[in-house]
C-alpha positions, 0 to 999 in steps of 0.5 A: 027302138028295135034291135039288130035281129039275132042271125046265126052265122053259117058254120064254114064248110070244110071240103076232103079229098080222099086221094086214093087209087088202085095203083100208088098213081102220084100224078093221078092222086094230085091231079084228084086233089087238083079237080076237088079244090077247082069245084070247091072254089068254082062254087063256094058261097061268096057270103062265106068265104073260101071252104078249108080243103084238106087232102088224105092221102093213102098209099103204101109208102110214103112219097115226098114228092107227091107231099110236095107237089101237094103243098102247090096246091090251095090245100089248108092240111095234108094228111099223108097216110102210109099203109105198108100192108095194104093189099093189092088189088086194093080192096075197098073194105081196107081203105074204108077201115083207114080212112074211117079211122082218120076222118074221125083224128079229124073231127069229121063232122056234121058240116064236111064234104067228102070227095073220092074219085069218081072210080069204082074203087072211089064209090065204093069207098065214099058208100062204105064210109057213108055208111060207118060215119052216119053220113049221106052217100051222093054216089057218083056226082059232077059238081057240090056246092054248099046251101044254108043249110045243107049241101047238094050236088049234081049227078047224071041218071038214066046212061048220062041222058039227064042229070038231077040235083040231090041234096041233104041238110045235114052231112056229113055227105060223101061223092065220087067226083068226077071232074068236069071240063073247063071247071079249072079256078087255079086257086092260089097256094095256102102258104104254111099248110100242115102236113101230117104224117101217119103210118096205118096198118089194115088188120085182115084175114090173108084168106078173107077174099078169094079173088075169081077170074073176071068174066069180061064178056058177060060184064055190064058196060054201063058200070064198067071202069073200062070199056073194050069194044069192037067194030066191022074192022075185027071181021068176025066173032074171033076177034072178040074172044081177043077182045074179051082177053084185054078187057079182062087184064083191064078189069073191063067189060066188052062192048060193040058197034051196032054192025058187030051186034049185027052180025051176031058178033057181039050180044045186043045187051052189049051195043054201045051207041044211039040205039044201044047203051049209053056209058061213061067209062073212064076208058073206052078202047075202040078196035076197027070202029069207023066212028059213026055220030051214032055210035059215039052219042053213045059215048060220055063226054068225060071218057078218054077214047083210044083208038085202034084203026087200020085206016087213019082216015077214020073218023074215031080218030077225030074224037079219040084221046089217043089214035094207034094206026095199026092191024088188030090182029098184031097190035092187040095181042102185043098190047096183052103180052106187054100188059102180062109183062108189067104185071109180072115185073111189078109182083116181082119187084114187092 
């Protein structure tokens, strides 16, 4: 007679959202959350069961209402942790050093897959983190799943024009994930989830970081979080150093239509099109752009567009997110002093 074979059993993956943000964002920190549990399940081995999920939320103070709208979702553990000195703008370095120190309360181990948002502050954070856990960095990916052994993933290279698999036997392995369309699974609620709460402090140098002046106009488009271009509408090289303006209070990078670059409006290493840069910010703002299929083939499907046009029959406004019908000349610099006005009552009211 021979005897059943020896099979070890495959370990169950544990899936971790960092929910973090530059801002304490509640709906975009949920909705991370959200788009993290939707891929899980989208893509979890049907011989394995459901992956755990558990959910690590940093912000400066603690919100119970964003624990509570957690607590919807099919997350197994909430970790709320709350760092009352954690600087602004948030720095990258301080968020890795709490985190570290909470993946390993959690037993971070050999078989979890750590998911930031897909921003850079959030691949920033998964590299750092990568780095100080012995872990593998996925960089910025659209999709994970789990192998026996390993994991793998799936990430966009040369400006989003192809896409490879990348993959690790051993994790722990970190991504930003950016979520993709129509990868929703509703996943119902774990009932009886735990939630913990932790208070944190980041030990830093007041002077340790010396924040400069970003240079928006010289600023790569292809990296950039946010993304302000301009067209034939701004009429000439003036508007652009407006442009340049709002780019900059967005931590964004300038770009251009081929028309502005050809009329030495705009640098060409800044075209945004078919014959120009190819990029995926998670905002593209279009101010006097047509919207030709040229140029928005130079657009990645994920970005959210708005669009400042004077002429409501233009196109961009078929593809934008959000359509503001007016003249640049005054919507723009309204847009700026508003922005200056926020930031100026936010400082005011910490």
């Amino acid at each position: 007679m021979y005897g059943q074979p020896n099979v070890t059993p495959s370990p169950t993956p544990r899936v971790i959202a960092l929910l973090i943000a530059e801002r304490d964002d509640a709906h975009e920190l949920a909705r991370h959350a959200e788009d993290v549990l939707n891929e899980t399940f989208a893509r979890a081995p049907a011989q394995a069961g459901p992956p755990d999920v558990l959910a690590v939320c940093v912000t400066r103070r603690y919100d119970p209402q964003l624990v509570e709208s957690l607590l919807r979702l099919a997350l197994r553990t909430i970790v709320a942790v709350t760092v009352p000195d954690l600087r602004a703008p948030v720095q990258a370095a301080d968020l890795a050093s709490v985190l570290e120190r909470t993946l390993a309360a959690q037993a971070l181990g050999p078989h979890d897959f750590v998911c930031a948002p897909a921003s850079a502050l959030g691949e920033e954070v998964a590299g750092r983190l990568a780095a100080a856990c012995g872990g593998v960095a996925f960089g910025r990916i659209q999709q994970f799943g789990f192998d026996h052994p390993g994991a793998h993933a799936h990430r966009t290279v040369f400006g989003g024009r192809a896409s490879v698999r990348v993959q690790a036997r051993t994790g722990p392995w970190f991504g930003g994930l950016r979520a993709q369309p129509g990868s929703a699974n509703k996943p119902s609620a774990v009932p009886g989830a735990t939630v913990l709460r932790e208070e944190a402090s980041v030990p830093h140098d007041a002077d340790e970081i010396t924040l400069l002046p970003a240079d928006a106009g010289r600023r790569p488009v292809e990296t950039a979080r946010v993304v302000v271009s301009g067209g034939r509408g701004m009429q000439g090289a003036e508007g652009f150093a407006l442009l340049e303006q709002l780019a900059t209070r967005l931590d964004g990078a300038v770009g251009g239509s081929l028309p502005a670059v050809d009329a030495g409006w705009v640098p060409v290493t800044h075209q945004v099109g078919q014959s120009g840069k190819f990029v995926s910010p998670e905002v593209y703002v279009a101010v006097g752009i047509s919207g030709t299929p040229q140029h928005l083939a130079g657009i990645g499907s994920a970005t959210r567009i708005v669009a400042i046009n004077n002429d409501e029959d233009a196109d961009i406004f078929r593809a934008a997110d959000l359509g503001i019908v007016a003249d640049w000349h005054t919507f723009v610099p309204a847009l700026i002093a508003r922005i200056d006005a926020a930031r100026c009552a936010d400082a005011g009211s910490r």
